[in-house]
PyMOL commands that place a pseudoatom at each C-alpha (Angstrom):
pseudoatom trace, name=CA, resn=UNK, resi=1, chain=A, elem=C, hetatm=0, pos=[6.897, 2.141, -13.830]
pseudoatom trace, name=CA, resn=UNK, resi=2, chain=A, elem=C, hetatm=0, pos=[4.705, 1.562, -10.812]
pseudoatom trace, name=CA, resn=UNK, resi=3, chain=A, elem=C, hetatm=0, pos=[6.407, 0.314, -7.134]
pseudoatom trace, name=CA, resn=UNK, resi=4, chain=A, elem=C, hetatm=0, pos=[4.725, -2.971, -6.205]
pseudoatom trace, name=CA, resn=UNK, resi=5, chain=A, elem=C, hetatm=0, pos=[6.866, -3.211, -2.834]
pseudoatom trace, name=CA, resn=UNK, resi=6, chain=A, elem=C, hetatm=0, pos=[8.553, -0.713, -0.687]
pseudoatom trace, name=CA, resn=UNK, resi=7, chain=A, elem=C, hetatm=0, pos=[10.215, -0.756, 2.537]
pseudoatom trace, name=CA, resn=UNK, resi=8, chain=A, elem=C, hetatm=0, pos=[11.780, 1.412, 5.739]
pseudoatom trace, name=CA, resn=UNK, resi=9, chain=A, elem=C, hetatm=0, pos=[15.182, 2.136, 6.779]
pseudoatom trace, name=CA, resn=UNK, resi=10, chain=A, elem=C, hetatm=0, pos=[16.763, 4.817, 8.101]
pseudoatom trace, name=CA, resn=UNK, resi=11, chain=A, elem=C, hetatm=0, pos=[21.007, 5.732, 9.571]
pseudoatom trace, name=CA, resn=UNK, resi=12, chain=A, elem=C, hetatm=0, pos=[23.395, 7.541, 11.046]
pseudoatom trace, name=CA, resn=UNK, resi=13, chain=A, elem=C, hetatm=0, pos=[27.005, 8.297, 9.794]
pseudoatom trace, name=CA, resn=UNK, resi=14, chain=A, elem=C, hetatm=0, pos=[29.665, 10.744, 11.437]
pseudoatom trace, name=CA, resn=UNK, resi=15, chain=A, elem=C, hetatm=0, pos=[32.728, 11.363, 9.693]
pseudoatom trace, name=CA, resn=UNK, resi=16, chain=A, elem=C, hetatm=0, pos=[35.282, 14.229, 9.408]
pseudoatom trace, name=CA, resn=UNK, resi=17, chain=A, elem=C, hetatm=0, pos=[33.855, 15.066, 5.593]
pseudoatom trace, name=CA, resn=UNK, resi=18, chain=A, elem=C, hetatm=0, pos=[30.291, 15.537, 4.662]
pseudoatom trace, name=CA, resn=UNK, resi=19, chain=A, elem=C, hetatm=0, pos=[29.780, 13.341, 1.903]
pseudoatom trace, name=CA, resn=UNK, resi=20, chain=A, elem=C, hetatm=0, pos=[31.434, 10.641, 3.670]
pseudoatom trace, name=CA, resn=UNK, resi=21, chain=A, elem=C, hetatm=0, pos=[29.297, 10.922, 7.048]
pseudoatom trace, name=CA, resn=UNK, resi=22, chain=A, elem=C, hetatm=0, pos=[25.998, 10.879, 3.966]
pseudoatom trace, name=CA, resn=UNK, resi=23, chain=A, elem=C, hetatm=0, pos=[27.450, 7.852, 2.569]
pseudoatom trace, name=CA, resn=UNK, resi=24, chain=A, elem=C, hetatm=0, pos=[28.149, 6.044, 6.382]
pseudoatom trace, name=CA, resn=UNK, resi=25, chain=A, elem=C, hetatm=0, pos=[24.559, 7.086, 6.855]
pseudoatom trace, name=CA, resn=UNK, resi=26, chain=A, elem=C, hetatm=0, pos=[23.689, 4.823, 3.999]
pseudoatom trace, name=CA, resn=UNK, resi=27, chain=A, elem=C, hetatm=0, pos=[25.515, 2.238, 5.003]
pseudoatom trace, name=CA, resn=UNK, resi=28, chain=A, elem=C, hetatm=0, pos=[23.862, 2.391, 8.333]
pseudoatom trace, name=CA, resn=UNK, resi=29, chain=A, elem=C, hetatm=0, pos=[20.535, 1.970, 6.525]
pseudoatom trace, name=CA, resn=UNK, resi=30, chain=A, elem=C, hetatm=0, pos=[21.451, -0.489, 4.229]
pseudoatom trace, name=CA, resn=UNK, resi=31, chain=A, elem=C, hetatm=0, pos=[21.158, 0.909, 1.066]
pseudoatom trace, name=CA, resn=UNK, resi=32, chain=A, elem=C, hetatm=0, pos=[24.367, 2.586, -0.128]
pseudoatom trace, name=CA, resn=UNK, resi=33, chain=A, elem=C, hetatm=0, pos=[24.803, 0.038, -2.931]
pseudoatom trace, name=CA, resn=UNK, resi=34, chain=A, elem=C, hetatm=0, pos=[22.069, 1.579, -5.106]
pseudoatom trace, name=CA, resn=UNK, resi=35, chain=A, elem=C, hetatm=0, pos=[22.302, 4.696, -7.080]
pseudoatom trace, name=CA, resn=UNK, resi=36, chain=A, elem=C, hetatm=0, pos=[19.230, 6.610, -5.504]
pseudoatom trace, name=CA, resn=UNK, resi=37, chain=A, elem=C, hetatm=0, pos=[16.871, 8.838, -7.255]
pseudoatom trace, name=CA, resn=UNK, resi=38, chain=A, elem=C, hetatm=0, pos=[14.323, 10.844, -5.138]
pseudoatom trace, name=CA, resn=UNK, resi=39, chain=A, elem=C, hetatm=0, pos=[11.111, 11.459, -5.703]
pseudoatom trace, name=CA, resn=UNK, resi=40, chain=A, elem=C, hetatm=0, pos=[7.979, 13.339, -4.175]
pseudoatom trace, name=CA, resn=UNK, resi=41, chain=A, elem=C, hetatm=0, pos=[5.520, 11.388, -2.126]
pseudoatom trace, name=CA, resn=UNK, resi=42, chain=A, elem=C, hetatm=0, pos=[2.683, 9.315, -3.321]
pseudoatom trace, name=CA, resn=UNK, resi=43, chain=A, elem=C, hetatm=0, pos=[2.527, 5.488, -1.970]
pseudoatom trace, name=CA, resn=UNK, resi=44, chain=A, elem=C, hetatm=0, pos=[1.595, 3.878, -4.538]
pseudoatom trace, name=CA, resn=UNK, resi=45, chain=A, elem=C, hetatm=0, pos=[-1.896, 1.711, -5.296]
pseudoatom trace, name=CA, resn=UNK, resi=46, chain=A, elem=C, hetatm=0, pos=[-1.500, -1.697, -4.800]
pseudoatom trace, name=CA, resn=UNK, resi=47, chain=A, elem=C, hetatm=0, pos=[1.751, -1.692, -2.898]
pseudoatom trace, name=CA, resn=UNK, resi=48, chain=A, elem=C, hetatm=0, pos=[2.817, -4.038, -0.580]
pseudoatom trace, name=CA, resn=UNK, resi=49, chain=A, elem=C, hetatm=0, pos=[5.001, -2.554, 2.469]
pseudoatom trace, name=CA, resn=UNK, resi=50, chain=A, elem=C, hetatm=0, pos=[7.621, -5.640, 3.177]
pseudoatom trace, name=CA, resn=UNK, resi=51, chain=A, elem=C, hetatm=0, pos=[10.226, -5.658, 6.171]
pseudoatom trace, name=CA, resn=UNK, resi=52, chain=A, elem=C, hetatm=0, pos=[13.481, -4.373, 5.839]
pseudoatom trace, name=CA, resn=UNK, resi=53, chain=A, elem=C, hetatm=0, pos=[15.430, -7.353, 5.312]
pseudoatom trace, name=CA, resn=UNK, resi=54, chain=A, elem=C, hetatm=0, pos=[13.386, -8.760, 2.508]
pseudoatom trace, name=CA, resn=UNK, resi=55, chain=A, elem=C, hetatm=0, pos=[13.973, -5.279, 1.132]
pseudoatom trace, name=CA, resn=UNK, resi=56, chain=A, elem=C, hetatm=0, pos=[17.348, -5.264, 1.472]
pseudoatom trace, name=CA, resn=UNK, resi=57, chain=A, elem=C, hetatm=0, pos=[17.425, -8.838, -0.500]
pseudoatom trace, name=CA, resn=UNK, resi=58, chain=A, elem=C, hetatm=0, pos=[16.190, -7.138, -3.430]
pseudoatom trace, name=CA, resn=UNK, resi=59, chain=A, elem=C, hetatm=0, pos=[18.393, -4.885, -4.245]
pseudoatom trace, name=CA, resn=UNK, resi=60, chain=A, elem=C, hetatm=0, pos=[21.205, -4.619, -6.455]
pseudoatom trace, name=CA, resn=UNK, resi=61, chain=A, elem=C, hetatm=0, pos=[24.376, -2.838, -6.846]
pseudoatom trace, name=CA, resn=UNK, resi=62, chain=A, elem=C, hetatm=0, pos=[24.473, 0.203, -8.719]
pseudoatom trace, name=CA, resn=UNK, resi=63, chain=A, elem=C, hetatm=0, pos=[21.128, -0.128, -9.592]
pseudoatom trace, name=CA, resn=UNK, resi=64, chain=A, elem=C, hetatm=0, pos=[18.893, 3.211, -9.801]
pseudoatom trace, name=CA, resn=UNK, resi=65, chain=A, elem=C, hetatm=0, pos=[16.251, 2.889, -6.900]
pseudoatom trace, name=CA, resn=UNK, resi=66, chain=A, elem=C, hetatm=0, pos=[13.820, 5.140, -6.386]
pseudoatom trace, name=CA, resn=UNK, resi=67, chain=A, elem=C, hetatm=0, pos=[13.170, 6.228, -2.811]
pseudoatom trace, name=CA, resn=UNK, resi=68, chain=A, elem=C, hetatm=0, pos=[11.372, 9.261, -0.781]
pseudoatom trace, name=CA, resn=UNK, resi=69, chain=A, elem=C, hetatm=0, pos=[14.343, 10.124, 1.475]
pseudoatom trace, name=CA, resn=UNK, resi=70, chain=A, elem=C, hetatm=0, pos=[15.166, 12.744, 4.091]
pseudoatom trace, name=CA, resn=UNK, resi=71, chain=A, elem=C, hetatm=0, pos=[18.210, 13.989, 5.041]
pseudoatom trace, name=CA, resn=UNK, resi=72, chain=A, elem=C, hetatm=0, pos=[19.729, 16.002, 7.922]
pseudoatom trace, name=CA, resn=UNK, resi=73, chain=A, elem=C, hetatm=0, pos=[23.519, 16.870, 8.833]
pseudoatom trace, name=CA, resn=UNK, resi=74, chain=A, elem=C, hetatm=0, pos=[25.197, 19.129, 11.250]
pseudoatom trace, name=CA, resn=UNK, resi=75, chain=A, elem=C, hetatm=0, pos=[28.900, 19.504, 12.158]
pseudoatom trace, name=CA, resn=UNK, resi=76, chain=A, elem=C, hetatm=0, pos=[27.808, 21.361, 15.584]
pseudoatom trace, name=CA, resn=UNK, resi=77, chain=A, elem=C, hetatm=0, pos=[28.425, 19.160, 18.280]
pseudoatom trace, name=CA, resn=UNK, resi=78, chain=A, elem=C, hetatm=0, pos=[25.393, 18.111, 20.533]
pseudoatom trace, name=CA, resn=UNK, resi=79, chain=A, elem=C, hetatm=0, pos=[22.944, 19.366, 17.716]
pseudoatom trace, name=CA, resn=UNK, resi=80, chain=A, elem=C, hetatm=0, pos=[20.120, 17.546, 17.447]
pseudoatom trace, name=CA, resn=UNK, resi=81, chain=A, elem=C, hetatm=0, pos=[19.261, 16.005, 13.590]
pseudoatom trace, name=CA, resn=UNK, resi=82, chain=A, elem=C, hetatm=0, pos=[16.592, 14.496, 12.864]
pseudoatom trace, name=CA, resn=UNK, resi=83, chain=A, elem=C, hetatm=0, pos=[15.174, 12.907, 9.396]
pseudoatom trace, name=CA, resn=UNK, resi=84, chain=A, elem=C, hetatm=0, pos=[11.736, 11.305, 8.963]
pseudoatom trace, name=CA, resn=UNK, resi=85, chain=A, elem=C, hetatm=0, pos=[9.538, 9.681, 6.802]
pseudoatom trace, name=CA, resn=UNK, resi=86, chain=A, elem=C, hetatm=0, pos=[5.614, 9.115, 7.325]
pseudoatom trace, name=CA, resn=UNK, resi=87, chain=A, elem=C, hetatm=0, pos=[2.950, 7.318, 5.389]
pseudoatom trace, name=CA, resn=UNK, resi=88, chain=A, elem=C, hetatm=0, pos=[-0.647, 7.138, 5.187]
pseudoatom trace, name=CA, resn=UNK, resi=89, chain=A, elem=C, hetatm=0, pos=[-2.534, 4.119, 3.608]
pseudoatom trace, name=CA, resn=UNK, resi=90, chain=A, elem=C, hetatm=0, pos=[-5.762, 4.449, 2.435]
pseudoatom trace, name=CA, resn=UNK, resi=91, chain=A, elem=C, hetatm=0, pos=[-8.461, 1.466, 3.543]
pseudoatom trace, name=CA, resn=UNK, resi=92, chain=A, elem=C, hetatm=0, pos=[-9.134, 0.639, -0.432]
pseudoatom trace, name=CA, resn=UNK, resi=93, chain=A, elem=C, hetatm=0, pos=[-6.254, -0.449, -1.830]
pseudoatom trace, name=CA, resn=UNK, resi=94, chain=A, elem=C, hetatm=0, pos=[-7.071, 0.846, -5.332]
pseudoatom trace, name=CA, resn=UNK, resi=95, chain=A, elem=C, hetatm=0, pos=[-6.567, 4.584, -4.323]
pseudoatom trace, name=CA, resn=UNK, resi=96, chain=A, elem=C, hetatm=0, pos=[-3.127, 6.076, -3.605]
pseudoatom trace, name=CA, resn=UNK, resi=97, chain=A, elem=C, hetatm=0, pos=[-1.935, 6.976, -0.328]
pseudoatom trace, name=CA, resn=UNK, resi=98, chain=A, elem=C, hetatm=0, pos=[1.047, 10.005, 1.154]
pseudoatom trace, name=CA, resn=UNK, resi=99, chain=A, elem=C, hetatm=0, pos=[4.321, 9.551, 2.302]
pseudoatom trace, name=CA, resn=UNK, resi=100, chain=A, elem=C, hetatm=0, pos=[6.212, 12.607, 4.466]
pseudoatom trace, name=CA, resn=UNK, resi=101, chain=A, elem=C, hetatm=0, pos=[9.172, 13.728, 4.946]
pseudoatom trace, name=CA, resn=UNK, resi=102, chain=A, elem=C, hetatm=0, pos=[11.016, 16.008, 7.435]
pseudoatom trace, name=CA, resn=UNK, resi=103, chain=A, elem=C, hetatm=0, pos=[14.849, 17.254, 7.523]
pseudoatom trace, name=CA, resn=UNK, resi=104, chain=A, elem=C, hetatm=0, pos=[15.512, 19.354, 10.327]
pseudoatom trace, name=CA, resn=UNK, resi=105, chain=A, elem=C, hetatm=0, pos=[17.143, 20.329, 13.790]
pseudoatom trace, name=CA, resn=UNK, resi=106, chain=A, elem=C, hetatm=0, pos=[15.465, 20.250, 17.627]
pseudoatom trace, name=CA, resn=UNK, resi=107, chain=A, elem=C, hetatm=0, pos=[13.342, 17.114, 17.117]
pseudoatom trace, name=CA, resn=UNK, resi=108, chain=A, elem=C, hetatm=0, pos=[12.922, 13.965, 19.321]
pseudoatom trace, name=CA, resn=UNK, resi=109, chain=A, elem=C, hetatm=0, pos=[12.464, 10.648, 18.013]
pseudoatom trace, name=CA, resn=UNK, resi=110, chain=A, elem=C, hetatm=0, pos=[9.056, 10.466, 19.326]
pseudoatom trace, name=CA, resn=UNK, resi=111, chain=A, elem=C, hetatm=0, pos=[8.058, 14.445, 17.664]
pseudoatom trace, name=CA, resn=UNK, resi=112, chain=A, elem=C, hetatm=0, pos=[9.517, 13.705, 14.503]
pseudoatom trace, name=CA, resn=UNK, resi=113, chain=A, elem=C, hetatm=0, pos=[7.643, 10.610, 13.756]
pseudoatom trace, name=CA, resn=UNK, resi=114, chain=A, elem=C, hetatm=0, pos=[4.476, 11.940, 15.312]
pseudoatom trace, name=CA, resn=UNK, resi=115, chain=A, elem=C, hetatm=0, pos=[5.305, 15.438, 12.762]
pseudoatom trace, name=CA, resn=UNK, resi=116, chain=A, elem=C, hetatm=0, pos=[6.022, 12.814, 9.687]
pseudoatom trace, name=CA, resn=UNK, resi=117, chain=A, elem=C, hetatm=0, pos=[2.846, 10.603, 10.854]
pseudoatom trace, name=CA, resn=UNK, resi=118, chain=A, elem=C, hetatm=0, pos=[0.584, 13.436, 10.866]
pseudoatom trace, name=CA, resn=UNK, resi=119, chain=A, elem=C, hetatm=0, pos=[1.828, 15.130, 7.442]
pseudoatom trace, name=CA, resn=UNK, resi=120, chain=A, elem=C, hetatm=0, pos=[1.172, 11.894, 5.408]
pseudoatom trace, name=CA, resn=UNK, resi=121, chain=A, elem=C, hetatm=0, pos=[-2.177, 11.398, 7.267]
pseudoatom trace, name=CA, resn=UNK, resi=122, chain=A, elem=C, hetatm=0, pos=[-3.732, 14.605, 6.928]
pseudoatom trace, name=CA, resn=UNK, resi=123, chain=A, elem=C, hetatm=0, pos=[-2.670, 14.875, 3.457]
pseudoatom trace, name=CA, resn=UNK, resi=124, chain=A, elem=C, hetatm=0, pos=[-4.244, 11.440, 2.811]
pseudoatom trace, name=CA, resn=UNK, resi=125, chain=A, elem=C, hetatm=0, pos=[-7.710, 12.520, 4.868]
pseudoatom trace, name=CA, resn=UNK, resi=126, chain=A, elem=C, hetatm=0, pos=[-7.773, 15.763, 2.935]
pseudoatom trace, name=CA, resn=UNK, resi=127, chain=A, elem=C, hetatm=0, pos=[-8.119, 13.804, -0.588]
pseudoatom trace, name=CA, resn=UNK, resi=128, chain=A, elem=C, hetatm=0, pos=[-10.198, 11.369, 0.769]
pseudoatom trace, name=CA, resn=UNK, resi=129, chain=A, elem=C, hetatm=0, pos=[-12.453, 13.841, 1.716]
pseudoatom trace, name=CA, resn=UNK, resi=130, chain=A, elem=C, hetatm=0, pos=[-12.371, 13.027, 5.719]
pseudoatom trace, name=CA, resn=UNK, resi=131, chain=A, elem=C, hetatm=0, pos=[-13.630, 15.923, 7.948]
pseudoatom trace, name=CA, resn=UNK, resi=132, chain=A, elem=C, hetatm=0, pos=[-11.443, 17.088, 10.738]
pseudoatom trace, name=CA, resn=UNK, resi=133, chain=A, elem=C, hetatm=0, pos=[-10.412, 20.549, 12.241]
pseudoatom trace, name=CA, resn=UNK, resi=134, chain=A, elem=C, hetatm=0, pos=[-7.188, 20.862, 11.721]
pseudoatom trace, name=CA, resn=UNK, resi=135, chain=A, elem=C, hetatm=0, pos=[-6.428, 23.110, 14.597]
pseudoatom trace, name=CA, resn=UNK, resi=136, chain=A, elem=C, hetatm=0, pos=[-6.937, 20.101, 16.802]
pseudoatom trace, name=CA, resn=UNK, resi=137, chain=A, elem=C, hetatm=0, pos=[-4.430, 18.175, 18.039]
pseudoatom trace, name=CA, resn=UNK, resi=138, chain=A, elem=C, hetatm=0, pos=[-2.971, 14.755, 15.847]
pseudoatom trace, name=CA, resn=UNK, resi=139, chain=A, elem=C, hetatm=0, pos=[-3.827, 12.189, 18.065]
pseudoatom trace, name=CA, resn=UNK, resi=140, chain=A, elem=C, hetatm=0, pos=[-7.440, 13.334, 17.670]
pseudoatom trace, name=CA, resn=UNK, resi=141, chain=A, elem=C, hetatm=0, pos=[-7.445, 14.048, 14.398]
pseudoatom trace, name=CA, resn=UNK, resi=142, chain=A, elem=C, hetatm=0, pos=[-5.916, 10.371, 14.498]
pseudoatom trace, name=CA, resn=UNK, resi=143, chain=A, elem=C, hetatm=0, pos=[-9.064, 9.004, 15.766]
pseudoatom trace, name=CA, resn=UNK, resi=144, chain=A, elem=C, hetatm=0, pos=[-11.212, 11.197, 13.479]
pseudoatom trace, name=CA, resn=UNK, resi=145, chain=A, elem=C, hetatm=0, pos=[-9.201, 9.638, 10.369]
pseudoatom trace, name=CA, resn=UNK, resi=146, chain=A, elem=C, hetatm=0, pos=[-9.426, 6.193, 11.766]
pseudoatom trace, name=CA, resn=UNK, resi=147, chain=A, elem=C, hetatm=0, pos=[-13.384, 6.155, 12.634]
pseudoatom trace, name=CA, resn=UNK, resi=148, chain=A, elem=C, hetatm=0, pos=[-13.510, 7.003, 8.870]
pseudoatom trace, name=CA, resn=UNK, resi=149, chain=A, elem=C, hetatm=0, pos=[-13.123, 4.037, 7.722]
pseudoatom trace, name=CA, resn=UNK, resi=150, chain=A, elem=C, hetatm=0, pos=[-11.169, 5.449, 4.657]
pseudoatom trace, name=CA, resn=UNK, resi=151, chain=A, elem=C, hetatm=0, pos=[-7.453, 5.370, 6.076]
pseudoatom trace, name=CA, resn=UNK, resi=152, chain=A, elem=C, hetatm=0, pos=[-6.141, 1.831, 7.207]
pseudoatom trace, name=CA, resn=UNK, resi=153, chain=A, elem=C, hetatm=0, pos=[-2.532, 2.376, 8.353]
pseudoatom trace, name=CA, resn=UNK, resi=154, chain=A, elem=C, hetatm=0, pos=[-0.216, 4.686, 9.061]
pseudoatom trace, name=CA, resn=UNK, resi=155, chain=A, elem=C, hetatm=0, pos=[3.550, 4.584, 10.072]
pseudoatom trace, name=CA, resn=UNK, resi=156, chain=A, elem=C, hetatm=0, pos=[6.752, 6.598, 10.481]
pseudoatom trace, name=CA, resn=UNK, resi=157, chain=A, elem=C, hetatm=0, pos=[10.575, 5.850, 10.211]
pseudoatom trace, name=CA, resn=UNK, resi=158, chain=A, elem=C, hetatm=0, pos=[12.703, 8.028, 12.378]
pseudoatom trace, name=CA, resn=UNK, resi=159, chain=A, elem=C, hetatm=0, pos=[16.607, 8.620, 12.961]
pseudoatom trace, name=CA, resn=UNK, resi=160, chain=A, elem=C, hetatm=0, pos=[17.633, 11.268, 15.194]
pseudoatom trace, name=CA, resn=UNK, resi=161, chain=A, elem=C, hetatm=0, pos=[21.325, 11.788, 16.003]
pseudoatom trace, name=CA, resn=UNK, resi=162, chain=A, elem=C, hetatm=0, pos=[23.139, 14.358, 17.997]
pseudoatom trace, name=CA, resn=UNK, resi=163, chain=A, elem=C, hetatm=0, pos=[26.180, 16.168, 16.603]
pseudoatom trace, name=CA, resn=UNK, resi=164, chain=A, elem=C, hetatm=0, pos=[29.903, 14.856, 17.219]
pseudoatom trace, name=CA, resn=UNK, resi=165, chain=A, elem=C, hetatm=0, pos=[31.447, 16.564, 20.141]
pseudoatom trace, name=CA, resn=UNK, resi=166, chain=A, elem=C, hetatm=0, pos=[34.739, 16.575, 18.149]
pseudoatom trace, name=CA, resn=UNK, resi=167, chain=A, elem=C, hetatm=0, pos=[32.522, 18.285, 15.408]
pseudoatom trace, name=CA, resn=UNK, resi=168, chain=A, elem=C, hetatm=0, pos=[32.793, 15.521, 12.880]
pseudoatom trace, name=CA, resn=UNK, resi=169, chain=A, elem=C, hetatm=0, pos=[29.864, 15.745, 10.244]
pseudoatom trace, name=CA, resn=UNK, resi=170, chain=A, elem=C, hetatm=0, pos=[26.928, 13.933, 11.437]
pseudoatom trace, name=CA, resn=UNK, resi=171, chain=A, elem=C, hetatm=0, pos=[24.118, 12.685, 9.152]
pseudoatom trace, name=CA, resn=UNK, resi=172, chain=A, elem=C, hetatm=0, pos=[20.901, 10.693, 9.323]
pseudoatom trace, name=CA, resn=UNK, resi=173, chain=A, elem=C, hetatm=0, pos=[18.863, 9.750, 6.914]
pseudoatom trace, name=CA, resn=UNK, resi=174, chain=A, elem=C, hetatm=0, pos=[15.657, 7.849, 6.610]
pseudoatom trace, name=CA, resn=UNK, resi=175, chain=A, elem=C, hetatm=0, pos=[13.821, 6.662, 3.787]
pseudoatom trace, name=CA, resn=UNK, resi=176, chain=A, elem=C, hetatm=0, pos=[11.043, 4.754, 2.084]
pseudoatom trace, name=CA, resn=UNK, resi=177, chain=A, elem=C, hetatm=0, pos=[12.929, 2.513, -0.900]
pseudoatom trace, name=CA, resn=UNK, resi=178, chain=A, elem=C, hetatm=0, pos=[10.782, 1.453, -4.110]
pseudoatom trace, name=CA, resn=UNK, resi=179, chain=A, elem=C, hetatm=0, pos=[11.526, -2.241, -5.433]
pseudoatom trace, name=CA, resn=UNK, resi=180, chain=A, elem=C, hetatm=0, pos=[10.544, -2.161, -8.993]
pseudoatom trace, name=CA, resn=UNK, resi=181, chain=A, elem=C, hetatm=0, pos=[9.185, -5.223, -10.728]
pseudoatom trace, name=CA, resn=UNK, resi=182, chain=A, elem=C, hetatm=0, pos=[11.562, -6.912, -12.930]
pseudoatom trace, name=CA, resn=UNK, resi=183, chain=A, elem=C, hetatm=0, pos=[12.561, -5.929, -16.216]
pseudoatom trace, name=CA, resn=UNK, resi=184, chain=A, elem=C, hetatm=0, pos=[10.937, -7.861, -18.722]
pseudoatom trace, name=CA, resn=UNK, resi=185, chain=A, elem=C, hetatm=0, pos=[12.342, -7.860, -22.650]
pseudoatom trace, name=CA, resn=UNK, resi=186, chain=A, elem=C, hetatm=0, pos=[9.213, -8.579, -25.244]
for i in range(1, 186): cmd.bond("trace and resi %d" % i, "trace and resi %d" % (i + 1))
show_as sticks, trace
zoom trace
């Protein structure tokens, strides 16, 4: 059970309950028709990243799909959510690569997926063996992974949201969603 595709998304629900802002949230993203099962963070060798709406073609209703997601809520109004995912591809295409996550409070847009960006490619550079001081700052270490050679691409899929000023339950979420290949009977 490898992943030979994945894809982005990410939402935003508000609602007076907190499952029911989650499941908005979904919604928002696309992807509340699939019974989701998280897992940690390895991108897969050989996968192809596809856009969302081919993605979103693929799946099917009730179906388990496996995703790296992150998740944020707050019922305090103006608090600032934010949910991330990152991901680091490695130039050969035979060697795994990362993918982040962050769930948290205070973030930007532009800071979380920088954070998220970062966490998948230093992870990545670290097994690859790429030198860097990690006391620099990212976009240099950015440069230093890129001159490498060894790390091709890198992304990140962000959804901030502030909190309700009525103090409804507001969620985001953002994820990286597996498409399996078909089942095949023998």
């Amino acid at each position: 059970m490898v992943p030979k595709e994945v894809f982005f998304t990410s939402g935003v629900g508000r609602h007076h309950h907190k499952l029911q802002s989650f499941e908005l949230a979904l919604r928002d993203a696309g992807i509340e028709i699939c019974n989701l099962v998280t897992v940690s963070s390895i991108f897969p060798p050989k996968c192809k990243i596809i856009s969302k709406a081919a993605g979103l073609k693929k799946l099917r209703p009730g179906a388990i799909t496996y995703c790296v997601m992150a998740r944020t809520e707050t019922n305090e109004p103006n608090r600032l959510c934010a949910s991330g995912i990152g991901m680091a591809v490695p130039a050969n295409g035979h060697e795994y690569g990362y993918i982040s996550e962050y769930h948290g409070h205070g973030l930007g847009k532009k800071a979380c997926a920088d954070l998220v960006e970062d966490m998948a490619a230093t992870m990545l550079a670290t097994t690859l063996g790429v030198e860097f001081d990690p006391d620099k700052a990212y976009d240099e270490r950015k440069e230093i992974y890129r001159m490498s050679g060894k790390i091709v691409k890198t992304r990140a899929e962000v959804k901030t949201a502030e909190g309700d000023m009525k103090g409804l339950w507001t969620t985001v979420v953002s994820a990286a969603m597996f498409i399996m290949p078909p089942y095949e009977e023998k």
